[in-house]
C-alpha positions as CSV (number, residue, x, y, z in Angstrom):
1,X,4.8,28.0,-12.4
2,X,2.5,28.4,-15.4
3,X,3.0,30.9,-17.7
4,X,-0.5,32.5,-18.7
5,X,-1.3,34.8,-21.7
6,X,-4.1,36.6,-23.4
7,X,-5.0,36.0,-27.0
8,X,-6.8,38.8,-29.0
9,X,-10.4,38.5,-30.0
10,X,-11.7,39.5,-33.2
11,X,-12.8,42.7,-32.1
12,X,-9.6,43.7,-30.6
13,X,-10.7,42.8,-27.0
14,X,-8.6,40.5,-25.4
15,X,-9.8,36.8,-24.8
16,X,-9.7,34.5,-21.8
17,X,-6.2,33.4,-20.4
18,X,-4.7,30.4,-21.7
19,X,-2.1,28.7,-19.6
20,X,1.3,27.5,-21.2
21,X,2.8,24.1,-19.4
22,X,1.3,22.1,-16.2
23,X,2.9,24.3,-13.4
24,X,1.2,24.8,-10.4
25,X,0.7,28.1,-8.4
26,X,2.7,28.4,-5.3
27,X,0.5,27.7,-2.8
28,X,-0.7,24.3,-4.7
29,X,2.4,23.7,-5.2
30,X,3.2,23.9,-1.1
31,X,-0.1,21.6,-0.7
32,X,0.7,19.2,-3.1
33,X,4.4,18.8,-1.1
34,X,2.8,18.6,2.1
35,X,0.5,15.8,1.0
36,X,3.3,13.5,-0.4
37,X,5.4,14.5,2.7
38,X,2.6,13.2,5.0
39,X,2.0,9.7,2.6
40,X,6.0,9.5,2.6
41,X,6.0,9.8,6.4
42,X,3.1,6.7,6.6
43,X,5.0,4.9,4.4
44,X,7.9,5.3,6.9
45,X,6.0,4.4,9.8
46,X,4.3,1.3,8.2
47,X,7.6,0.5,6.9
48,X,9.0,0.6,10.9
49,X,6.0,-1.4,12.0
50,X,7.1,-4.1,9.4
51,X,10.7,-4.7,10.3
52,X,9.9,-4.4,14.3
53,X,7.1,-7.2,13.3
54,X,9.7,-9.5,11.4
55,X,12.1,-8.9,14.2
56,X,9.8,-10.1,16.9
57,X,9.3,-13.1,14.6
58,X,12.8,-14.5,14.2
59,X,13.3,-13.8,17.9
60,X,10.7,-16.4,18.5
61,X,11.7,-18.9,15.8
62,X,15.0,-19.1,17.6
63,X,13.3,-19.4,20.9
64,X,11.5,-22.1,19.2
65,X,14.3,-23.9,17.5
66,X,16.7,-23.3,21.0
67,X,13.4,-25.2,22.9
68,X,13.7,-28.1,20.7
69,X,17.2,-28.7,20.7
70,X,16.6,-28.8,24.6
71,X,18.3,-25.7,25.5
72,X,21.6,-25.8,23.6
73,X,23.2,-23.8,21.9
């Protein structure tokens, strides 16, 4: 979290806050999680989708390549 403090004016009246460091409130803070959970989680999935699509890929090379050698192994 930020720390926040006053400085005084002239007249002895106290000025606007100025906030010390980039901390974020709590509840931005829980947003700004949440968001990178959820990209993290799409990353995930993609990531899944990916290997599953490779997979599926070299299953049918070697179908291909068993095919031509006429069956053998």
């Amino acid at each position: 979290m930020a720390l926040e403090y006053k400085q005084r004016e002239s007249d002895g009246s106290m000025g606007q806050p100025v906030r010390v460091g980039t901390g974020l409130k709590l509840d931005e803070q829980v947003l700004s999680l949440g968001e990178q959970l959820a990209q993290e989680k799409i990353k995930g999935i993609q990531k899944d989708l990916l290997i599953n699509s490779l997979g599926q890929t070299v299953t049918q090379l070697k179908l291909e390549i068993l095919a031509m050698k006429g069956g053998e192994v």
